[in-house]
VOGU-3710 file (C-alpha; in Angstrom, 3 decimals, decimal comma):
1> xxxxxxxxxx> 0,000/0,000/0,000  1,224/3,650/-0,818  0,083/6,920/0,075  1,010/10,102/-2,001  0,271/13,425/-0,586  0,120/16,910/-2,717  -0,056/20,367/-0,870  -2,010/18,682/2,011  -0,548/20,463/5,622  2,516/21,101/4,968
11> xxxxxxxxxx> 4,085/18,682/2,648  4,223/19,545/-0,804  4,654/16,482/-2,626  5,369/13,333/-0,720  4,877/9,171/-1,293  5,188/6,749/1,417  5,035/2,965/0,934  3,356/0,927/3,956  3,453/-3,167/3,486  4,802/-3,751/7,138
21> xxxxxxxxxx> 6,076/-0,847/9,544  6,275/2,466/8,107  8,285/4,913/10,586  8,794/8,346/9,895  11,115/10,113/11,744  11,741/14,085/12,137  11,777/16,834/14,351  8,811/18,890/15,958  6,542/20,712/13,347  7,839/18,568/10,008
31> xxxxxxxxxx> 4,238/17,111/9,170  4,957/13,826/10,777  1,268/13,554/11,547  -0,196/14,727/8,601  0,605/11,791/7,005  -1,191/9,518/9,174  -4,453/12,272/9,443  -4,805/11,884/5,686  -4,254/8,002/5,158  -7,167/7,595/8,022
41> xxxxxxxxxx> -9,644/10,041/6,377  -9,192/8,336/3,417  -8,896/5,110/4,270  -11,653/5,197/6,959  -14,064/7,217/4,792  -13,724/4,187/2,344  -14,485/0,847/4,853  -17,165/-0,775/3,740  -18,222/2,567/1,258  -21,129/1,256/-0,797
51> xxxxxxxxxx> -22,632/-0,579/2,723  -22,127/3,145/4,229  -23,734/5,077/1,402  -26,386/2,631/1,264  -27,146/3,615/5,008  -27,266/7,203/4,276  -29,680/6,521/1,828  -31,817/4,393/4,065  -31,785/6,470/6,990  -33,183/9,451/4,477
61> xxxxxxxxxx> -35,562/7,755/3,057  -36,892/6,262/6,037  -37,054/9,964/7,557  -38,767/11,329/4,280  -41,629/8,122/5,406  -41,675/9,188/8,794  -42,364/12,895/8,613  -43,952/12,534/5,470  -46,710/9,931/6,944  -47,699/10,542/9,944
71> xxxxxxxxxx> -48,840/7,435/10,445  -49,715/7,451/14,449  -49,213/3,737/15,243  -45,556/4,529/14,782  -46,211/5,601/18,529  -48,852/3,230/19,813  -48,505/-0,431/20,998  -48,193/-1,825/17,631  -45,410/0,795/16,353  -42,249/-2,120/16,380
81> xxxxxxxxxx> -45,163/-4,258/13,496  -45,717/-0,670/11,672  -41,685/0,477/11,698  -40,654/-2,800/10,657  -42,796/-2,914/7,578  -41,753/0,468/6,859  -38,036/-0,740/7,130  -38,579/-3,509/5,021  -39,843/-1,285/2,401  -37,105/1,049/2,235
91> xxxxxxxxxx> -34,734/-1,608/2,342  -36,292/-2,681/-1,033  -36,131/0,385/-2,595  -32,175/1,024/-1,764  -31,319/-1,974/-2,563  -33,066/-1,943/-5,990  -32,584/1,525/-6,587  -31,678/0,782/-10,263  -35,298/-0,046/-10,706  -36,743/3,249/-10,021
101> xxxxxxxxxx> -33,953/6,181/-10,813  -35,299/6,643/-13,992  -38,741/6,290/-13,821  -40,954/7,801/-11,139  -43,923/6,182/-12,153  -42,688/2,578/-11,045  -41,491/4,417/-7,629  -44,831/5,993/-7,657  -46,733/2,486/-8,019  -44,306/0,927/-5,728
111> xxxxxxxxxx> -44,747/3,267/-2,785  -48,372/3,383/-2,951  -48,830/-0,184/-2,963  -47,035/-0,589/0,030  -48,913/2,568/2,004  -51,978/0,488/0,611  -50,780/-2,777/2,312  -49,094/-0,884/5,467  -52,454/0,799/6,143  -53,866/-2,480/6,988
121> xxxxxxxxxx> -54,524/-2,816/11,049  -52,405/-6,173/11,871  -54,154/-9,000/12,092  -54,177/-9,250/15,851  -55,683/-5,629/16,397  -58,328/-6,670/13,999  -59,502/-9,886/16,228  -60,295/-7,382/19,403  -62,601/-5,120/17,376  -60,644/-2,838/15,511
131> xxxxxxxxxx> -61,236/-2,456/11,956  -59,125/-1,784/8,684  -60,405/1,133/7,788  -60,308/4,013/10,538  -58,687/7,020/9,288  -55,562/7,726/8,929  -53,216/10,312/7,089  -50,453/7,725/5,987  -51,822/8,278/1,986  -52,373/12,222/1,940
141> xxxxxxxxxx> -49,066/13,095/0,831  -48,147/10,040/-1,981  -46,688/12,255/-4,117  -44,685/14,136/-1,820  -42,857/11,192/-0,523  -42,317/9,450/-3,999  -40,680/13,566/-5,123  -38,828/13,271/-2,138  -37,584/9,740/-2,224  -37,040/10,429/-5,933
151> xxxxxxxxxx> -34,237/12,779/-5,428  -32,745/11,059/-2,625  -32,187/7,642/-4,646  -30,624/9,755/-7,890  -27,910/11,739/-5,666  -24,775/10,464/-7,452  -22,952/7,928/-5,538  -19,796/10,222/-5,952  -21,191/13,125/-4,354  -22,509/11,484/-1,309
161> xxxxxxxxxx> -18,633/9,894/-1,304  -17,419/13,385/-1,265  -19,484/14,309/1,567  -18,085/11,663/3,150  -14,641/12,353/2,863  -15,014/16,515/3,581  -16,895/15,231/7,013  -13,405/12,845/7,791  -11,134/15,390/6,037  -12,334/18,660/7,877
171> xxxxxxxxxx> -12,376/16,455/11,538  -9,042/15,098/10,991  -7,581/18,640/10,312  -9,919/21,218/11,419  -10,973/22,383/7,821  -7,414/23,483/7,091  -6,660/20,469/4,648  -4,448/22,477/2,121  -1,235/23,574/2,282  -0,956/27,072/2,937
181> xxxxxxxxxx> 2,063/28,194/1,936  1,902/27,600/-1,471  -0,031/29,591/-4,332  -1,752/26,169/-5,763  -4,908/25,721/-5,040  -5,375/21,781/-6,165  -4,180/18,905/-3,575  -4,262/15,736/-3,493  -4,295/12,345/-1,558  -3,343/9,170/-3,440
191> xxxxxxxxxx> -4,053/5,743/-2,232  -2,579/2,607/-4,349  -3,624/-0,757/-3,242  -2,557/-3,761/-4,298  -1,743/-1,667/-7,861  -5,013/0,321/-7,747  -5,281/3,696/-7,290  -8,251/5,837/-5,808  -7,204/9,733/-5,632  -9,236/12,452/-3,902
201> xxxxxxxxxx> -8,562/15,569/-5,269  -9,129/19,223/-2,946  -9,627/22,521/-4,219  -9,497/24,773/-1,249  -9,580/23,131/1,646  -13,126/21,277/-0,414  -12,956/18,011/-1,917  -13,640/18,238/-5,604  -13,708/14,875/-6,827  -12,684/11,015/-6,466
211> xxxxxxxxxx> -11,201/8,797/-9,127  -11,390/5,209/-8,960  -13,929/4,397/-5,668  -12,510/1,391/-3,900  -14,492/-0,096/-0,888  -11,684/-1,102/1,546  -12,675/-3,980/4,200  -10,379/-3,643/6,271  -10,504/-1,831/9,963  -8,039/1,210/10,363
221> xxxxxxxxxx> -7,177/2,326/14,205  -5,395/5,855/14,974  -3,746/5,953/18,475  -2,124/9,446/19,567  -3,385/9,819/23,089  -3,035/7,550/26,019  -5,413/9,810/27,967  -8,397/8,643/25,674  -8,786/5,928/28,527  -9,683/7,915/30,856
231> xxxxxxxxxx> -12,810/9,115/29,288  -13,752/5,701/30,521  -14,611/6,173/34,002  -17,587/7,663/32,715  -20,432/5,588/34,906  -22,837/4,821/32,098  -22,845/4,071/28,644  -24,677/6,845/27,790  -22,263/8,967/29,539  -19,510/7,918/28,118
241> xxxxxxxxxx> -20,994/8,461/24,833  -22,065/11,526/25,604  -18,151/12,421/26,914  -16,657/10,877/23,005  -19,083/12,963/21,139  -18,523/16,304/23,413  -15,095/16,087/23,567  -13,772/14,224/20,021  -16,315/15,794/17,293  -15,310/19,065/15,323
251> xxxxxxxxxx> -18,102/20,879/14,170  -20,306/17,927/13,992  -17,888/15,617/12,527  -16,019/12,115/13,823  -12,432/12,989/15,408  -10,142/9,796/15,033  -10,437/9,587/19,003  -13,946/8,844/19,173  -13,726/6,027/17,099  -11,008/5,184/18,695
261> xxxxxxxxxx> -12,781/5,282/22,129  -16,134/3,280/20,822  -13,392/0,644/19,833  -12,080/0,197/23,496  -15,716/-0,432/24,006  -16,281/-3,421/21,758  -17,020/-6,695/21,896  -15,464/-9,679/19,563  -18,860/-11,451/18,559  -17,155/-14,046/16,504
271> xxxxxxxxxx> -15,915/-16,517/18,472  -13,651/-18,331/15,633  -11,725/-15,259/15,219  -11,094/-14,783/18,821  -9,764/-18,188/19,122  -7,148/-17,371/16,258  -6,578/-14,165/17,303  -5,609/-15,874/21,112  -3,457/-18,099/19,128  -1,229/-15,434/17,721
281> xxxxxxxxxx> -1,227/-13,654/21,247  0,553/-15,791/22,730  3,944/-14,487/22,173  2,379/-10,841/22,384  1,047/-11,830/26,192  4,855/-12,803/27,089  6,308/-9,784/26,451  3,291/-7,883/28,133  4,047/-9,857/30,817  7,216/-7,900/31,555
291> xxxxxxxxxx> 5,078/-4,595/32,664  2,492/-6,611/34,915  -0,320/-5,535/32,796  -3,841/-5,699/34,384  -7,440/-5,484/32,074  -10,090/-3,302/31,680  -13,101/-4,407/33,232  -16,616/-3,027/33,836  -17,269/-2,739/37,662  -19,529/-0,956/40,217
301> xxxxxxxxxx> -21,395/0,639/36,854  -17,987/2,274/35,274  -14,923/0,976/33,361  -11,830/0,256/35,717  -8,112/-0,561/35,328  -7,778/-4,344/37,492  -4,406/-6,073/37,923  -3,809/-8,463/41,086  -7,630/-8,188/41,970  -7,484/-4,898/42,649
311> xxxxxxxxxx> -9,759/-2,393/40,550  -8,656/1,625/39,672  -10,067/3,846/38,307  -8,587/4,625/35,097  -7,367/8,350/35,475  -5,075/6,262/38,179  -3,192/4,323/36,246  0,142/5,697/34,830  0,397/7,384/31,467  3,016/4,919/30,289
321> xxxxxxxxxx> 0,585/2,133/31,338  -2,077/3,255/29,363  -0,744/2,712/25,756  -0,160/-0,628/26,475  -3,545/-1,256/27,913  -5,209/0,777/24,664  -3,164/-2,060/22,290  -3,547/-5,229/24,927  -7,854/-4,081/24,665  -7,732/-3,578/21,086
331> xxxxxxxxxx> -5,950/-7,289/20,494  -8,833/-8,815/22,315  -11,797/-7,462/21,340  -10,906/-7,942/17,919  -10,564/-4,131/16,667  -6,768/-5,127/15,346  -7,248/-7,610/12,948  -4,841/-9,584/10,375  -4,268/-7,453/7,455  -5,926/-3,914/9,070
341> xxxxxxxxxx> -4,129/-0,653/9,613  -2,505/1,230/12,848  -1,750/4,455/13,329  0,627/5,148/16,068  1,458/8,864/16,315  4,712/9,159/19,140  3,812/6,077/21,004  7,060/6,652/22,867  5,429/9,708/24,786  5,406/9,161/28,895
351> xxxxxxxxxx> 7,999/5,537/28,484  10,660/5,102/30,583  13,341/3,797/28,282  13,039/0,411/30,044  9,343/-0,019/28,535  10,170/1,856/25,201  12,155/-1,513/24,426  8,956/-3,562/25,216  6,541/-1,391/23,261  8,768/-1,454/19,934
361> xxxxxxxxxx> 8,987/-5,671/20,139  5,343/-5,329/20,969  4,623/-3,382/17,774  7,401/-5,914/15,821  5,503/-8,961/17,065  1,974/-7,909/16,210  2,978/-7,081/12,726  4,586/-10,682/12,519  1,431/-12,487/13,406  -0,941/-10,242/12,327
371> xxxxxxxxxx> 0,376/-9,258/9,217  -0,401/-5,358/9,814  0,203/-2,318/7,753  1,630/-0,028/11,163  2,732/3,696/10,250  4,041/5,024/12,943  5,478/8,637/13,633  8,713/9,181/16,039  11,005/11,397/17,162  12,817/9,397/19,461
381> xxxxxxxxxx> 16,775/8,000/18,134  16,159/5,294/21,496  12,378/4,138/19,919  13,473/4,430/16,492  16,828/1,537/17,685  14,599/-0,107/18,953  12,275/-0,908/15,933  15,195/-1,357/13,724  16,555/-3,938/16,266  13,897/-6,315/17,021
391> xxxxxxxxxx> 12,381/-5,851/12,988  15,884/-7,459/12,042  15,603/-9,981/15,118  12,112/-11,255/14,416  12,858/-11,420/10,843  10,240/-8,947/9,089  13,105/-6,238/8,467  12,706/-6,316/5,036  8,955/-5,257/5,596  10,103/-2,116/7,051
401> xxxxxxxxxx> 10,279/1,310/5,768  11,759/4,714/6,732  11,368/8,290/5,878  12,457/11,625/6,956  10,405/14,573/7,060  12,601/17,306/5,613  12,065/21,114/4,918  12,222/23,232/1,408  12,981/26,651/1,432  9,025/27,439/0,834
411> xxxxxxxxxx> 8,387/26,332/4,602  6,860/23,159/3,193  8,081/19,912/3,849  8,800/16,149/1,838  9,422/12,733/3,305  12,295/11,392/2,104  12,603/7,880/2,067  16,481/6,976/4,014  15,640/2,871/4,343  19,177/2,299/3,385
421> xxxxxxxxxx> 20,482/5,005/4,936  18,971/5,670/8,441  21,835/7,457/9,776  20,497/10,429/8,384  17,990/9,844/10,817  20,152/9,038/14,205  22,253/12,163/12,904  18,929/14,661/12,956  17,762/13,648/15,819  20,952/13,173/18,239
431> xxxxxxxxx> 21,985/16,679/17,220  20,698/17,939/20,307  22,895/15,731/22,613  25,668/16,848/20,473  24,913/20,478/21,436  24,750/19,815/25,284  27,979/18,161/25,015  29,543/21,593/23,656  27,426/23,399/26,312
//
């Protein structure tokens, strides 16, 4: 998998492979993270796409029946027989869509058939003395609804994709998505999978258009902030939901960290996969083993941090602890799966050196048995050893990649790709030591 990035942030023009572990390595303020921001609004903006736009259209078109209706047994003791049937219908129509985008007339007989058949009492209301026939307004506005519907099931599928992506996009990076200190307008994000490409193309900060729309079916998780845990001594569910969507959405939109945060939340419901997922953990669990790591668990109606039978709340536990408890949750419940994507922005942040060690052969190992695509963004010479050390050890160091964020003379940046020569690196970064040794 590549990514290729044109005036977005900072960087001018930049392509970065990712087929293992991707690090990319650079100083403070060098558009380490842009790189990551854009390959998950892309990338997560595309999972599952044509499921996603097909729920869009549903949950329209299902309002438009709603409002349009009024049908009141949508709120008496019958309303879960009425919704379904109106469910079912929409279903129908979204899923045969083709059917009815060009003419109106077969939408027109369709819907009306069905507001014929749904304005039936059921069966059981009719056996206590009801009868078919009382009143109601379901009919009165036929055309309205078929007008409405009409329009909703010819929107292109490219322009609801574009709203899609401007909703990730403008979350990710706060509506600034272009660079800024260049006079060209167009940008561009590039993915190429598997020899495919799909390229979303921005024209001031607004996405303009998509070429080549590729569903992708895999999961994609961005970590950049131990201290999402603690959002999870919220008490209820609804509270904590209420905390994600206060705290993580810009302007209405999805921030990485509230997905993020729902994910810590999950369940695996397949139980195949999270017997083959415990198989690969096992060499995982022995190097977690080294930090004492305890689980979260959900006790006396809020999530806690337990290790030797002992419960904490989570805004207890120490901030090096807590990245290793986001990845050790994520393993489990199945939210990093074979094949998927991670995002790890600085994981070093808040390690002792000690656990940095354990971390990087953490992040090593789960690519080995998982078979992961990791990028991961560092400005740490120790971390970045690390990596290098136990990729060559555990044998996937020819799956590894790594770039350096450098600057032009236009205050924009480029990755430059130094895989075979990562002293370039080591020299950037230990430059400070250098400088206290002079002091």
């Amino acid at each position: 998998m590549k990514i290729r990035l044109k005036n977005i942030g900072l960087i001018d023009n930049s392509e970065v492979e990712i087929n293992g572990i991707t690090i990319i390595a650079g100083i403070n303020a060098t558009g380490k993270s842009t790189i990551g921001k854009a390959l998950y609004s892309v990338f997560n903006s595309l999972q599952n796409i044509y499921d996603k736009v097909n729920e869009i259209r549903h949950k329209n078109i299902m309002s438009i029946f709603l409002k349009d209706t009024k049908d009141s047994r949508l709120v008496g003791h019958y309303r879960n027989d009425i919704f379904n049937q109106y469910d079912d219908q929409v279903h129908y129509l979204v899923e045969n869509a083709s059917k009815f985008v060009n003419d109106k007339s077969a939408l027109f007989d369709n819907i009306d058939s069905f507001l014929d058949s749904v304005s039936v009492y059921p069966t059981e209301v009719k056996e206590i003395g009801f009868n078919d026939t009382m009143p109601f307004t379901v009919k009165e506005s036929t055309q309205n609804i078929v007008d409405n519907i009409f329009d909703s099931l010819n929107i292109p599928l490219d322009r609801i994709v574009k709203s899609i992506l401007q909703t990730n996009l403008d979350a990710e990076f706060s509506g600034e998505i272009s660079n800024r200190y260049i006079s060209e307008k167009v940008s561009e994000i590039t993915l190429t999978i598997k020899g495919e490409e799909t390229t979303v193309s921005i024209n001031d900060d607004k996405v303009s258009g998509i070429r080549n729309i590729k569903s992708m079916y895999k999961d994609i998780v961005y970590i950049d902030d131990p201290y999402i845990i603690d959002d999870l001594k919220y008490n209820t569910d609804i509270d904590i939901l209420n905390h994600f969507f206060r705290r993580r959405i810009y302007k209405g939109r999805m921030h990485h960290r509230a997905s993020l945060s729902m994910k810590l939340l999950a369940n695996n419901p397949d139980l195949l996969e999270s017997i083959k997922t415990d198989d690969k953990l096992k060499d995982i669990y022995a190097k977690m083993e080294k930090i004492k790591l305890g689980n979260l668990v959900y006790k006396e109606r809020a999530y806690k941090y337990e290790a030797d039978n002992i419960a904490l709340d989570v805004g207890n536990i120490a901030a090096g602890l807590k990245t290793f408890i986001i990845i050790k949750t994520l393993l489990e419940n199945g939210s990093l799966e074979s094949n998927g994507i991670m995002i790890l922005d600085e994981p070093e942040i808040h390690l002792h050196p000690k656990w940095q060690l354990v971390l990087a052969e953490l992040i090593v190992l789960i690519q080995k048995e998982f078979n992961m695509h990791i990028l991961l963004n560092t400005h740490s010479p120790y971390f970045l050893s690390a990596i290098e050390t136990y990729s060559k050890q555990h044998g996937v160091s020819d799956k590894c990649k790594y770039y350096l964020m450098n600057s032009n003379e236009e205050n924009t940046v480029y990755a430059e790709d130094v895989t075979d020569n990562t002293e370039q690196i080591y020299k950037l970064l230990a430059d400070p030591f250098r400088t206290l040794e002079l002091l």
